[in-house]
C-alpha positions as CSV (number, residue, x, y, z in Angstrom):
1,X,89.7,2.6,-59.0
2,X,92.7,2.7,-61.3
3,X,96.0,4.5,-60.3
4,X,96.7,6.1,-63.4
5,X,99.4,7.8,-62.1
6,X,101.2,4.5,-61.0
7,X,101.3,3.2,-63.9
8,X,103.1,5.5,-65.5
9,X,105.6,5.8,-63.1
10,X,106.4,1.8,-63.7
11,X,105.9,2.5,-67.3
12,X,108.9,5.5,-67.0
13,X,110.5,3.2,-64.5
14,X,111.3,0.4,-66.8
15,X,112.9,2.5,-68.8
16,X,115.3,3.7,-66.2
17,X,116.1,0.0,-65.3
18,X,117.0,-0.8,-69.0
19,X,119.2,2.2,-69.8
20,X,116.9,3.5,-72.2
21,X,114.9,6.7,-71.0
22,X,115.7,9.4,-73.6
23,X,116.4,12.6,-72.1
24,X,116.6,15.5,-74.4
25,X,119.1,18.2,-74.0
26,X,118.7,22.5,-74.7
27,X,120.4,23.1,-77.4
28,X,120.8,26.6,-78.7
29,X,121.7,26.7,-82.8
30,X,123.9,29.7,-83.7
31,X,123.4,31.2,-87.4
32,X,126.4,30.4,-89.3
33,X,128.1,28.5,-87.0
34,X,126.8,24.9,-87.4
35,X,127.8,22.5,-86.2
36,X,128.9,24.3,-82.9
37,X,126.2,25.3,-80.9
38,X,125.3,25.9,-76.9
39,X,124.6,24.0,-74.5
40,X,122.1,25.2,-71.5
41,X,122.2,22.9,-68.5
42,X,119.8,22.4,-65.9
43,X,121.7,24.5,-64.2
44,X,121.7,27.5,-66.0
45,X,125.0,27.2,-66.9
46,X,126.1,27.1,-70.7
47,X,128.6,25.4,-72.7
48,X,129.6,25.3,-76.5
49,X,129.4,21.7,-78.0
50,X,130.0,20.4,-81.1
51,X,126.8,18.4,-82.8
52,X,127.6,15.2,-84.1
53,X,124.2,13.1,-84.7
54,X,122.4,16.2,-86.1
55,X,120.2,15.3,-89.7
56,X,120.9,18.4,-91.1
57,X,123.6,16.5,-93.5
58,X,124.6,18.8,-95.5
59,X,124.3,21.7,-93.0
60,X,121.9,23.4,-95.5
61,X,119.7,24.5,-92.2
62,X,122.5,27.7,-92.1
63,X,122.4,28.0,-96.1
64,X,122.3,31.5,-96.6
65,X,120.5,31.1,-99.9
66,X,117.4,29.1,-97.2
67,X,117.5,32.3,-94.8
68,X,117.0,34.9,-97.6
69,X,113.9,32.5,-99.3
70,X,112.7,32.1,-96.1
71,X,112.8,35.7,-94.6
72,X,111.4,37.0,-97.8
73,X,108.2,34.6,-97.2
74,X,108.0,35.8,-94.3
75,X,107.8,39.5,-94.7
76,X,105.8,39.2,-97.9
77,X,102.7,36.1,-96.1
78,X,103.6,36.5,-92.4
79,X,103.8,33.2,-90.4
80,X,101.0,30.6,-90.5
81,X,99.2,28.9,-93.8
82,X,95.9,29.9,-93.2
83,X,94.5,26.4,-92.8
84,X,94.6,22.7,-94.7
85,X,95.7,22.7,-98.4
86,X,92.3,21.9,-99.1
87,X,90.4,25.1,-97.5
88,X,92.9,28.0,-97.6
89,X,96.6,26.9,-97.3
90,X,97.6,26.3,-100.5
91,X,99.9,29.2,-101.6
92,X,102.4,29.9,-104.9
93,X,105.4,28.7,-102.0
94,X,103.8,25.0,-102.0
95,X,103.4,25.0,-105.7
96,X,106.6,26.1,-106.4
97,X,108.1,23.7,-103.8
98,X,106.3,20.8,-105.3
99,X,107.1,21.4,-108.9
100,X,111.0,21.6,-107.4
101,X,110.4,17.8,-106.1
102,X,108.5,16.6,-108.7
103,X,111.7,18.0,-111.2
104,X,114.1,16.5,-109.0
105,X,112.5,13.4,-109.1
106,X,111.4,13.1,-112.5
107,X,108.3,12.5,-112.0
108,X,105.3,14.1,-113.3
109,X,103.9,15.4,-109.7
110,X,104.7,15.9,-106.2
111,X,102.6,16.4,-102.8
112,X,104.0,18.2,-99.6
113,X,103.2,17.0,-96.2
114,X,103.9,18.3,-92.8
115,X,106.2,15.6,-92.4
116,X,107.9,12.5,-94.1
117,X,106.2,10.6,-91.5
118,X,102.7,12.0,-92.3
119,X,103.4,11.2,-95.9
120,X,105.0,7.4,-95.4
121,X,102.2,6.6,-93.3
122,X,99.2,8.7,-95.2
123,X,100.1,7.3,-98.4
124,X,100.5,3.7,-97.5
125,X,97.2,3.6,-95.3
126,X,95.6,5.0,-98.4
127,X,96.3,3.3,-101.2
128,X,94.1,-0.1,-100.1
129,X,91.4,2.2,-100.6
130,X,92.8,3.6,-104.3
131,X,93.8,-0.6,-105.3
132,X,90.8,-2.6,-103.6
133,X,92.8,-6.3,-102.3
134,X,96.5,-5.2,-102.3
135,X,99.1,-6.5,-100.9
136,X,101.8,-4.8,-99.3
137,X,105.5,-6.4,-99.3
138,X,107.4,-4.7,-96.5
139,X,111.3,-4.7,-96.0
140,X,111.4,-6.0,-92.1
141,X,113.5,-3.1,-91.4
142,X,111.4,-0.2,-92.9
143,X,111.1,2.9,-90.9
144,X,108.1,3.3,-88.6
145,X,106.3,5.4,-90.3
146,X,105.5,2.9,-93.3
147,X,105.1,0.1,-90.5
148,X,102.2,2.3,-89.2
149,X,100.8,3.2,-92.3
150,X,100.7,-0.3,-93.6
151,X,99.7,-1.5,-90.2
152,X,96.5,0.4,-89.8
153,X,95.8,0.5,-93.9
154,X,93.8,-2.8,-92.8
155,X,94.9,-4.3,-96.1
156,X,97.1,-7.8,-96.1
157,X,100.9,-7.3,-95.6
158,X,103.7,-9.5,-95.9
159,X,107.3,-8.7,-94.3
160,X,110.2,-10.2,-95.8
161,X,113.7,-10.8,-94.6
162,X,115.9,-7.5,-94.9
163,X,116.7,-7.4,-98.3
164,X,116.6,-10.7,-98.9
165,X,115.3,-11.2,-102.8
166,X,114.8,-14.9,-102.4
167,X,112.6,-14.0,-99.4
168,X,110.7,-11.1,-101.4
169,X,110.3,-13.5,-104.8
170,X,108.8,-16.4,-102.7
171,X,106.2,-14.1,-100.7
172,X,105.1,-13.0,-104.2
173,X,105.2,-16.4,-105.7
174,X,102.9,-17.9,-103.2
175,X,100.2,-14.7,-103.6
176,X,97.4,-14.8,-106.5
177,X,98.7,-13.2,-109.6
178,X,95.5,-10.8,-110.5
179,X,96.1,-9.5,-107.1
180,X,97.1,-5.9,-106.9
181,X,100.7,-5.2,-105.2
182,X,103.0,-3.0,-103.5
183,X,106.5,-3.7,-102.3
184,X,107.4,-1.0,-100.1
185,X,111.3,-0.3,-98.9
186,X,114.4,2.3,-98.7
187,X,117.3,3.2,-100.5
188,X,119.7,4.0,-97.6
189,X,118.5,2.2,-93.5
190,X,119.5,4.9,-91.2
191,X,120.3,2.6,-88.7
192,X,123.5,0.5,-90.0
193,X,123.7,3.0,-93.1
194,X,123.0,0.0,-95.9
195,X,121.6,0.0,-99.5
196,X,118.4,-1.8,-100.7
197,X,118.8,-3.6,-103.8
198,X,116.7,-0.9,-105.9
199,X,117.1,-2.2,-110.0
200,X,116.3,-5.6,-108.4
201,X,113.4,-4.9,-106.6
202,X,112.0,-3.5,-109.3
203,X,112.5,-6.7,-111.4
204,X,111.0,-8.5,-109.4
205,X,108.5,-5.6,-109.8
206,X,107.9,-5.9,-113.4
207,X,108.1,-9.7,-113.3
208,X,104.8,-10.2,-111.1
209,X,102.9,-7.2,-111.8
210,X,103.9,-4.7,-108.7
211,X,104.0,-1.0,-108.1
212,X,107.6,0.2,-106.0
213,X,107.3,2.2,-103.1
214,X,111.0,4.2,-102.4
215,X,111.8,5.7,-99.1
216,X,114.7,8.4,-100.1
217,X,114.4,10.0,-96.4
218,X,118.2,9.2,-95.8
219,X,119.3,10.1,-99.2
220,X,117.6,12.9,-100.9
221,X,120.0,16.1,-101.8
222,X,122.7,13.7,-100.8
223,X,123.2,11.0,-103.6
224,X,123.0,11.4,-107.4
225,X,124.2,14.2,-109.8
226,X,121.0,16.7,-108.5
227,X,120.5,15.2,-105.2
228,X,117.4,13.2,-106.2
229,X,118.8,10.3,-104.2
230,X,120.0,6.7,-104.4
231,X,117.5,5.9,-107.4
232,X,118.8,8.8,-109.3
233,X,122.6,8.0,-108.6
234,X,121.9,4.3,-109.9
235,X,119.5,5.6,-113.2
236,X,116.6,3.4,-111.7
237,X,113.7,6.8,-110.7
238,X,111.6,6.0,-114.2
239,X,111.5,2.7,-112.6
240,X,110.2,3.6,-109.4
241,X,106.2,4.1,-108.6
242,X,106.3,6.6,-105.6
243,X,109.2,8.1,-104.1
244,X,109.0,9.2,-100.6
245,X,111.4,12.1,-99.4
246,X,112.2,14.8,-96.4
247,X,112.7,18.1,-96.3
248,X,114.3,18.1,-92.8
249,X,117.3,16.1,-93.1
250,X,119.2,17.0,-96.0
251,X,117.6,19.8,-97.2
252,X,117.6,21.5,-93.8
253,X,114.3,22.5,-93.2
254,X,111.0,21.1,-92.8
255,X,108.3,18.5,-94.1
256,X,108.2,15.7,-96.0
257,X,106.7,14.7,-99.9
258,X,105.9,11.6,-102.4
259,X,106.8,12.1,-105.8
260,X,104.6,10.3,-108.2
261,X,102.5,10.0,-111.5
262,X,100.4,12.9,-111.6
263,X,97.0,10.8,-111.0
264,X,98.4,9.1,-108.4
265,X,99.6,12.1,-106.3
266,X,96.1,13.4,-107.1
267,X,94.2,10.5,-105.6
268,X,96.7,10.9,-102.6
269,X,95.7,14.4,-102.1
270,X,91.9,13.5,-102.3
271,X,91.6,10.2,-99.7
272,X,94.3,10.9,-97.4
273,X,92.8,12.0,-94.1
274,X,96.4,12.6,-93.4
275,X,96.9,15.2,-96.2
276,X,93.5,16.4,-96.0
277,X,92.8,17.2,-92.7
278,X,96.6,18.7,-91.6
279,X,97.0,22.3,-91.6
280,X,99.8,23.1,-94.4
281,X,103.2,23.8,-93.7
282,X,103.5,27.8,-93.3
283,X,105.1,29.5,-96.5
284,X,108.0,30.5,-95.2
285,X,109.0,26.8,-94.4
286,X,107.8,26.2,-97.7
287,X,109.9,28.7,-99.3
288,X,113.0,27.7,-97.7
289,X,112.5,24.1,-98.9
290,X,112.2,24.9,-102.2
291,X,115.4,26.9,-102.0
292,X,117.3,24.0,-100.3
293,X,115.9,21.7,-103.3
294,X,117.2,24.3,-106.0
295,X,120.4,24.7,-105.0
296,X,121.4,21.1,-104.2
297,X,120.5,20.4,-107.4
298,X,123.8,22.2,-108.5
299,X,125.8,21.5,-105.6
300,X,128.0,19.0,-106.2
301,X,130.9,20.2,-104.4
302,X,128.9,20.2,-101.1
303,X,127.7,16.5,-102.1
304,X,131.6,15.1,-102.4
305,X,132.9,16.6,-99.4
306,X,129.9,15.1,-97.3
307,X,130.7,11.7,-98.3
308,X,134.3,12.6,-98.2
309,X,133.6,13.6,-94.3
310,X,132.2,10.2,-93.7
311,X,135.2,8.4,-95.6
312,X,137.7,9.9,-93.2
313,X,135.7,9.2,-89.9
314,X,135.1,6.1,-90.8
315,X,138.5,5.4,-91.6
316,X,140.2,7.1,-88.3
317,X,137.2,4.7,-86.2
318,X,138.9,1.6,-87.9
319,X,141.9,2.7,-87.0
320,X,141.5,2.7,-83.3
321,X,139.9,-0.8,-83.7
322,X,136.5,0.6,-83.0
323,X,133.1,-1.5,-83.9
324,X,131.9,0.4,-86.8
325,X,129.5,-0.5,-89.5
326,X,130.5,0.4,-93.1
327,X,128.0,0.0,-96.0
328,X,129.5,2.8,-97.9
329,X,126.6,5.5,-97.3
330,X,127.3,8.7,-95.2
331,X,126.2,7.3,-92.1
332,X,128.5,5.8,-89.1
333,X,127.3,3.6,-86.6
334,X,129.6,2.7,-83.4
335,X,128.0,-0.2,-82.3
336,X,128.4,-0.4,-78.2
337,X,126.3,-3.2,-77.4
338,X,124.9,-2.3,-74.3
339,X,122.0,0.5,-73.3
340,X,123.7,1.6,-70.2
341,X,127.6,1.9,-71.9
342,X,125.8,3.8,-74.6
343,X,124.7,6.0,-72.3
344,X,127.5,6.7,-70.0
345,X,129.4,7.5,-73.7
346,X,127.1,9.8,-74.4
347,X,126.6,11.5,-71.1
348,X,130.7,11.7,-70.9
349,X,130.9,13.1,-74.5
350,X,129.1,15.8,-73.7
351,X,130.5,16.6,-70.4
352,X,134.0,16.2,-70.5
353,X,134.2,16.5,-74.2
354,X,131.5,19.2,-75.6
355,X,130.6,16.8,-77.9
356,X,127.1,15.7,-78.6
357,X,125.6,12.3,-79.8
358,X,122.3,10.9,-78.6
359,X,122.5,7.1,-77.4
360,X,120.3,4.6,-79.9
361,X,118.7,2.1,-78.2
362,X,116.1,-0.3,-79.1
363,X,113.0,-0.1,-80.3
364,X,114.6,2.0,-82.8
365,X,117.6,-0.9,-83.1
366,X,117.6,-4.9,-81.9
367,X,118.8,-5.2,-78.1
368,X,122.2,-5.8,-78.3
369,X,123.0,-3.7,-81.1
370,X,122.8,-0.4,-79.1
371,X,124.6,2.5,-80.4
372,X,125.7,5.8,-81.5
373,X,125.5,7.1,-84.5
374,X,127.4,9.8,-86.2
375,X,126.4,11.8,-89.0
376,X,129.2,14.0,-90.3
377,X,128.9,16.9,-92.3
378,X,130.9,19.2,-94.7
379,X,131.1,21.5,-92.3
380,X,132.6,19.1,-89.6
381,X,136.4,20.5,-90.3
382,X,139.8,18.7,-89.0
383,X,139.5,20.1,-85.6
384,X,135.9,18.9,-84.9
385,X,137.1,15.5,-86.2
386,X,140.3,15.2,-84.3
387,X,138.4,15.3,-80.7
388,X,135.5,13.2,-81.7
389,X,138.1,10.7,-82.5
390,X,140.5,12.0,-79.5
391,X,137.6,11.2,-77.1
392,X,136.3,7.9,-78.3
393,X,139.7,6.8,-78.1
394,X,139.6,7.9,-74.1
395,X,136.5,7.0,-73.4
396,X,136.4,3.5,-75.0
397,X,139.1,2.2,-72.9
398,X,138.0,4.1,-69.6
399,X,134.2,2.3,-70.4
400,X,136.3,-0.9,-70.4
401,X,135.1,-2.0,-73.9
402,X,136.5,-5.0,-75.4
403,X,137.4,-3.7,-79.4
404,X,138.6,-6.5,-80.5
405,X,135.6,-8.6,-79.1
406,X,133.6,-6.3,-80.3
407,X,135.1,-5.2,-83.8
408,X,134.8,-9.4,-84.5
């Protein structure tokens, strides 16, 4: 007989041994206060902290402007949706949340999912079915959810280098030219905060006959002069097929979306068993999302002093010699190197500093390239700043880290 319980004990096991078991902490979010928050240890004891690898960029989670959409859905529809967009939870909230995206976007439609994940992975493993023999080209450092979509589409795939155009032209060159195609990558990577090459993916787009499939996650309501992301910033969304985006990052809430032609986001809506058999996000979600959308689309202000906030952390980091990575996007990676010093950073952060950041550790990065990852906000003032740096300094040298080895 099998001892199901033993192996997962060895499975959690080698975890442990490799530095890597996640362990998630209680954290208590306080209206109006973000990022400070509390802290409830095993314990029972509390403690304030300070969030520093939250994805609520722009802190619009605490946007008063969200609240008041949000509790008005509520009062007026009560909590849940009712059921699947297909049976009975498609309300006036998801219309009016996916005529915001689709606006943002510029594109003729948009479709709402439960999740950015749901919708990378129910749109890619769909459209084999939509495009009979595609072929999907896959940035090798694409986020999991298109890996799984593409992976189970059961259509062919090919994975070039990370945005490596010579890679991506000769994958193309070597397929049949009638064949239907998709290449498939992001504007911002989350992980070391770096741009894809958007105008010339989609020349190499037009040049062999492919649709463009843009993952925004990590950029929406944060780049361009409406928040419509990276494309937007650099003129390029008429260019682009299907934009993927999130409504739990920047735009503080919940869910995820494409953004497409209007027959494509129709044929979307009517094969995906991921779309159609997912009970709808509840209205009040909905609501606040489209609130979130309709404000960032005027707030610049909000926009320059987030990347402003990244500008000086990253600079301070430099200062003190510190291994950071620096593509120019919002996002600041401290590479440690090591899952067990990433931890111990972490755990002391918290501990003796009240400041939070969750170690990353591979799968989600390459061994050897473990981390932490900061994601400062607006609302991350002098004072949060000056003891994130203040403790890294401490805690760098007590870890007995090598900078300079490491900075090289």
């Amino acid at each position: 007989m099998t001892n199901y319980e033993a192996h997962l004990d060895q499975a959690i096991a080698r975890l442990h041994e490799e530095g890597r078991y996640r362990t998630f902490i209680d954290i208590e979010r306080k209206r109006g206060q973000f990022p400070h928050a509390t802290w409830r240890r095993t314990d029972g004891t509390e403690r304030p902290i300070t969030v520093w690898c939250g994805n609520d960029y722009l802190g619009m989670g605490q946007h008063p402007a969200v609240l008041e959409a949000m509790h008005e859905a509520l009062d007026a529809t009560g909590a849940g949706s009712g059921g699947t967009r297909n049976i009975s939870g498609t309300t006036v909230y998801h219309k009016r949340l996916e005529a915001e995206l689709a606006d943002l976007h510029g594109k003729e439609a948009a479709l709402v999912f439960t999740s950015a994940y749901i919708a990378n992975d129910a749109t890619l493993s769909t459209l084999p079915k939509l495009f009979p023999g595609l072929i999907i080209y896959s940035d090798s450092l694409n986020h999991a959810s298109m890996i799984e979509g593409i992976r189970r589409n059961g259509g062919a795939k090919r994975i070039f280098r990370h945005n490596d155009l010579a890679h991506l032209r000769a994958l193309l060159e070597a397929d049949d030219p009638a064949a239907p195609k998709l290449i498939a990558f992001e504007s911002v990577y989350s992980m070391d905060g770096d741009f894809g090459p958007i105008r010339e993916i989609c020349d190499l787009a037009d040049e062999f006959g492919a649709l463009t499939y843009l993952d925004e996650v990590h950029a929406v309501g944060m780049y361009g002069p409406r928040g419509g992301g990276v494309a937007e910033r650099d003129r390029l969304m008429h260019r682009v097929d299907i934009i993927n985006g999130t409504l739990g990052k920047a735009f503080g809430v919940m869910g995820g979306y494409i953004a497409a032609s209007d027959r494509m986001c129709d044929a979307i809506r009517s094969y995906a068993p991921g779309f159609i058999f997912t009970t709808s996000l509840p209205p009040v979600v909905a609501a606040g999302a489209a609130a979130s959308v309709r404000h960032l689309k005027t707030d610049q202000e909000r926009r320059d002093q987030h990347q402003t906030q990244a500008k000086i952390l990253k600079t301070r980091l430099k200062m003190l010699g510190l291994p950071i990575i620096d593509h120019g996007s919002h996002i600041v990676p401290l590479i440690v190197g090591n899952p067990l010093h990433t931890k111990a950073i972490s755990d002391r952060l918290l501990e003796e500093h009240g400041i939070y950041v969750q170690p990353i550790n591979f799968p989600t990065v390459p061994r050897g390239t473990e981390r932490l990852r900061f994601t400062p906000s607006p609302v991350h003032g002098p004072r949060e700043m000056d003891a994130l740096v203040r403790g890294l300094d401490a805690l760098w040298s007590a870890c007995a880290l090598n900078r300079a080895e490491l900075a090289g």
